[in-house]
C-alpha positions in Angstrom: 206.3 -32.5 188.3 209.8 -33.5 189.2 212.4 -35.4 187.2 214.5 -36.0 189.5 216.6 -33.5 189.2 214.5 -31.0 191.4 213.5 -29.8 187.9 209.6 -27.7 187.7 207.6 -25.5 185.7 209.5 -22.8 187.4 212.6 -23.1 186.9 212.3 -23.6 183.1 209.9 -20.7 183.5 211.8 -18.4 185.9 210.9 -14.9 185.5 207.7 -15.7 183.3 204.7 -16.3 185.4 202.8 -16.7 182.2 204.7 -19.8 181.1 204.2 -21.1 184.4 200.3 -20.6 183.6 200.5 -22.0 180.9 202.3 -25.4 181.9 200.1 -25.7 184.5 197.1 -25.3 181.9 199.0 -28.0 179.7 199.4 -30.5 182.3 195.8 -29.9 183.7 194.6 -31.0 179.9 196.6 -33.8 179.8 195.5 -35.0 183.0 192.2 -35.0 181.7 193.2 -37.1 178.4 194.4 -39.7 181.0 197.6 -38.3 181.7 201.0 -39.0 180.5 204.9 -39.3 181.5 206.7 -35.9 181.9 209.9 -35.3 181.8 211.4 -31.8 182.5 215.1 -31.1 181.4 216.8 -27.7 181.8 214.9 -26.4 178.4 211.3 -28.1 177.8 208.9 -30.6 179.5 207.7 -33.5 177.0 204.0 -35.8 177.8 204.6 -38.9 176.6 202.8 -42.1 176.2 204.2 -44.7 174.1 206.4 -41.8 172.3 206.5 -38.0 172.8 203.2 -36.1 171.9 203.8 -32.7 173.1 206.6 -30.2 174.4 206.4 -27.0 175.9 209.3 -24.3 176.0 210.3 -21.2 176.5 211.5 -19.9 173.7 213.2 -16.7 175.2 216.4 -19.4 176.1 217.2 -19.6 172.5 216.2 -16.3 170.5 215.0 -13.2 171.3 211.2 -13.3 172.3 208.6 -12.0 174.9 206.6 -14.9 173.7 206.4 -16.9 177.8 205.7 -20.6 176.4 205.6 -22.8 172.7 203.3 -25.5 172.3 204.6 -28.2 170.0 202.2 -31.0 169.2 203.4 -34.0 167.2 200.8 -34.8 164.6 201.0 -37.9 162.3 199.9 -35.1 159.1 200.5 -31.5 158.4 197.6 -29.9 159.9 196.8 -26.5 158.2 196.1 -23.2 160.7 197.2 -19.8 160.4 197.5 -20.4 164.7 200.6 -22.4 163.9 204.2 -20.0 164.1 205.6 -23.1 162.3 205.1 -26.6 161.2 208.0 -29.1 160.8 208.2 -32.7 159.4 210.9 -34.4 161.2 210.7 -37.6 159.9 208.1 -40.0 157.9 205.7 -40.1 160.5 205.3 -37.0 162.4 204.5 -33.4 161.8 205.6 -31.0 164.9 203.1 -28.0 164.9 204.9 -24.8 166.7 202.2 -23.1 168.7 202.7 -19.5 170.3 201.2 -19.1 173.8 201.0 -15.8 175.5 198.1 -16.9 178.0 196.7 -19.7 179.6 192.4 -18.8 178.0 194.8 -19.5 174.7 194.5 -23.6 175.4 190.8 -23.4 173.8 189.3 -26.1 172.4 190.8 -26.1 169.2 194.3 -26.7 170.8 192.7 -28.9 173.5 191.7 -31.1 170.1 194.9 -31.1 168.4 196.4 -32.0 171.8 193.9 -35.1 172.4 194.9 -35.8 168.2 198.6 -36.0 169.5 197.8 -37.9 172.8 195.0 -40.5 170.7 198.7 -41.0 168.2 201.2 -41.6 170.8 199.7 -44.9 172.0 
């Protein structure tokens, strides 16, 4: 993954191996949904298809955390799991579920289905 800018999981994720894990995990599962644009800036990679289905940060660059990676899948309801750190509703349509990963074995297939729910939404 490169946006030009020489960007990759790496470098969002210096010093946490995990979050590089984990990206790699996330890309690998949305290869197998049929893949999807990526586009890494200096603070998150976003999958898109028709519109933006999934980010993944780190969420160390903006408060203190040892948590390596966040999963945020953009849902078009307010799904309800105790899994979730935090759900938001940023506008009419979409729901942005916050989802802690420490590990890569964490991408199970619950997440792998709200993932496909996010990918099956963006068109």
């Amino acid at each position: 993954m490169d946006d030009g800018r020489g960007l990759s999981p790496e470098d969002i994720f210096a010093g946490f191996p995990e979050g590089v894990a984990i990206c790699r995990a996330v890309q690998d599962a949305v290869s197998r949904l049929g893949g999807a644009s990526v586009t890494a800036t200096k603070s998150q990679i976003a999958f898109r298809r028709r519109r933006v289905f999934a980010y993944l940060w780190r969420p160390g660059q903006y408060i203190s955390s040892d948590v390596p990676a966040v999963l945020s899948i953009a849902l078009p309801r307010r799904t309800e799991s105790a899994r979730f750190k935090e759900v938001a509703h940023p506008s009419a349509t979409v729901w942005m579920h916050h989802l802690e990963l420490h590990t890569p074995d964490e991408l199970d297939a619950q997440v792998l289905g709200w993932l496909a729910d996010a990918y099956a939404n963006a068109g």
